[in-house]
N, C-alpha and C positions, 0 to 999 in steps of 0.2 A: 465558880467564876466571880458573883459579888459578894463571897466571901474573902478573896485575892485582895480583891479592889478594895474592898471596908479596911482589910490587914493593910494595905499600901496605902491609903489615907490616911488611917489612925496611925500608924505604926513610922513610917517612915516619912512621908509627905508633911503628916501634920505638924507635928512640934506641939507650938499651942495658939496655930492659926486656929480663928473661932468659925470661921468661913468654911475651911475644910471639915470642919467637925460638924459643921451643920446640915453641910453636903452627905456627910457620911451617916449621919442620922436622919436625912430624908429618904435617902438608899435602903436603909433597913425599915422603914416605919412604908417604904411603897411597897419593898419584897413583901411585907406582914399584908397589907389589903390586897395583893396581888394574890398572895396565897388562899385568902379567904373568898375573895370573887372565884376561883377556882372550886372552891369546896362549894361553893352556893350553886355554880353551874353542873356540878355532878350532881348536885343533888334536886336541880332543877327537871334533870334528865330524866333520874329516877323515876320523880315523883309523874313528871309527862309520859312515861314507860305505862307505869300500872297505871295512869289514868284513859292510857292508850287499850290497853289489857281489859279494864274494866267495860268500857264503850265495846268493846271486841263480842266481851260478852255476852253484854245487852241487847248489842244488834242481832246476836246469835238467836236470844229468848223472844227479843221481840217476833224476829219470823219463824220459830217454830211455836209462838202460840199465834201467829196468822193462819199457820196451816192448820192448826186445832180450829180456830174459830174458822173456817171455812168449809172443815168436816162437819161440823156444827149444823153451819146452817143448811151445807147438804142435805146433812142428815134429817133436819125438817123437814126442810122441802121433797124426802124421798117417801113416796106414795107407799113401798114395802116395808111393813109391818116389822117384821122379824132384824131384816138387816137396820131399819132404825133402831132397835134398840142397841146390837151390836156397834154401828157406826160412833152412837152419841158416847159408849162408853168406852171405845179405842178414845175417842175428841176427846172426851172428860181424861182419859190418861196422858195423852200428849200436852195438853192444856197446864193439866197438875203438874206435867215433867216440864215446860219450858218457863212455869213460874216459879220453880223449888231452885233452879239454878245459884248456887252457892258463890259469892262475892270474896275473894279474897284479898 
């Protein structure tokens, strides 16, 4: 469509009106930042996407090393011998798995 419009200004309208030619070169010089605030808004998106992705994940590590650290200190506070030492080392696993969590 303002490809039409720029043909029927330069082409036929114009002659060698400098008015119509300036018009016609405002037309194409706001298509050109139009196009570019476009590209900047998709990639605005993107970049809010994975930094949405990202936080997703974090929040994910952050409460499963809560649950780690609360087997933790269970596991202190548990008067039995035996399942403390069991308890601390499932905590120590879960603890190691929600801080190895890989960022992409």
């Amino acid at each position: 469509m303002t490809d039409d419009l720029l043909y029927r200004l330069r082409g036929v309208m114009c002659g060698d009106d400098p008015v119509i030619e300036e018009a016609a070169s405002r037309i194409e010089e706001l298509e050109k930042y139009q196009s570019i605030h476009s590209q900047c808004d998709k990639s605005s998106l993107e970049v809010e996407g994975k930094l949405v992705q990202r936080l997703s994940l974090a929040h994910a590590r952050i409460k499963n090393l809560e649950v780690a650290l609360r087997e933790i200190v269970g596991a202190l506070n548990d008067p039995k011998g035996g399942q403390h030492v069991y308890d601390m080392r499932n905590a120590s696993y879960i603890a190691r798995k929600a801080l190895e969590g890989k960022d992409d």
